[in-house]
Phi, psi and omega in degrees: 000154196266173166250174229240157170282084191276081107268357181263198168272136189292192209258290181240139186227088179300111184234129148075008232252116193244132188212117171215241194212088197106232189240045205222092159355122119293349182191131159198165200048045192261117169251148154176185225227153142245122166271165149338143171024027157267157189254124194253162183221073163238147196277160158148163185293145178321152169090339217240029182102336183296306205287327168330264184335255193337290168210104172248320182309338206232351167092015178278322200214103158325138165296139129326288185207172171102186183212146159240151191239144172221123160052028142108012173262104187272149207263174191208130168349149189279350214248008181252147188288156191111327179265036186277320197295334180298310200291353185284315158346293217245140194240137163261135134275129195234172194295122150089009174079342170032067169252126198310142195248355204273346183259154112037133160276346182281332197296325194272331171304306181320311200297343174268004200241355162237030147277309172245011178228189185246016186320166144278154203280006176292320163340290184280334178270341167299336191269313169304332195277330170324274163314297214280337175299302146349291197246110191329055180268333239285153173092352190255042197260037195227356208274140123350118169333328185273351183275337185242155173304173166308298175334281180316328166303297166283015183254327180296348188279307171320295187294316178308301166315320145271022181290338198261006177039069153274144167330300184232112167271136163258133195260092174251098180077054155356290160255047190290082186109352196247159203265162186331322205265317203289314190288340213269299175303291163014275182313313196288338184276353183299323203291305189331291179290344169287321190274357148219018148257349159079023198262108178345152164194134189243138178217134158255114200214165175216013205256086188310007194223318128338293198269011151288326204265343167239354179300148180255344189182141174219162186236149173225162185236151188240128163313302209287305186288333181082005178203193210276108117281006192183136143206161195124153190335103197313345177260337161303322174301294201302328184250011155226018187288154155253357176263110174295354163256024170240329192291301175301322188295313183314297174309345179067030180251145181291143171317152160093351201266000000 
């Protein structure tokens, strides 16, 4: 698998970073890194914190104390001014594709380019037959959500999520739900577009056969402790970890056993 360029400044960058929900922690004091063209993973058992994280990286969820910088940008609440320009930055997948069920599939790829840009819509529809071409949608840009598989639903997620050809995509459970072969085509167009848009990627997973096959480098989290127990290449955690709860996740084993 090629790697990703750890020798620069990272793409993101996590300082110090506390985050929960009231006045009650869910993760704190977690520092780490994203390069340029890395596919980033982070793992852990339910409960133990990855969607918290994920957004607080994107500006869905305020820090407690600590900071995240994406692209030389400290992220800033969405609901603050300013945080438009970060969001132009970055495309989300979200679980099950979060697809609009009253459009189109060209119509929801279409909603970020007639939000943040001035195209012309001759433009814009030339751009959607792209991106949907991209992740092997072309000819379905007429279809409803309810007309296409899961699969095909969440690859419309993809293409919408890239329209605006961001620096970083974010994954959240990617493959939640879709049967083996579907996660499986997944994973490759997930390899795809990194390895030839050269495009940052954070995926929040628990699907152990994803993340051997596109992570380049994962962070895992503990519930109990609450911040990075393990970080490093996902085959290397699996076959030298000495922390037995990172050892069991790989293995799939209940603690203690």
């Amino acid at each position: 698998m090629r790697t990703a360029d750890n020798s620069g400044i990272p793409i993101i960058s996590a300082r110090n970073l506390t985050v929960g929900y009231g006045n009650e922690p869910i993760i704190e004091d977690v520092s780490f890194d994203v390069f340029h063209g890395e596919v980033f993973a982070v793992l852990g058992r339910s409960g133990c914190g990855k969607t918290t994280l994920f957004k607080a990286l994107m500006g869905l969820l305020e820090p407690q104390q600590g900071s995240v910088v994406v692209d030389g940008e400290e992220v800033l609440p969405v609901s603050e001014p300013g945080s438009e320009r970060m969001l132009r930055k970055i495309g989300v997948l979200f679980q099950s594709g979060a697809l609009f069920s009253s459009m189109t599939v060209a119509e929801n790829v279409a909603l970020p380019l007639r939000q943040y840009t001035a195209f012309p819509e001759r433009t814009i529809e030339q751009l959607v037959s792209l991106k949907l071409t991209e992740v092997g949608l072309g000819g379905h840009e007429g279809a409803l959500p309810s007309e296409i598989s899961g699969g095909m639903a969440r690859r419309a997620g993809l293409a919408r999520a890239m329209a605006l050809d961001p620096k970083i995509l974010f994954f959240d459970e990617p493959s939640a739900g879709l049967d083996p072969v579907t996660s499986a085509e997944l994973d490759r167009l997930i390899l795809h577009i990194n390895r030839s848009l050269e495009t940052t990627m954070v995926i929040v997973t628990h699907e152990l056969a994803s993340i051997m096959t596109v992570a380049h480098r994962v962070i895992m989290l503990d519930g109990d402790e609450k911040n990075i127990i393990a970080v490093g290449a996902p085959r290397d955690l699996m076959e030298k970890t000495e922390d037995s709860r990172v050892r069991d996740f790989f293995e799939r084993s209940p603690s203690g056993e």
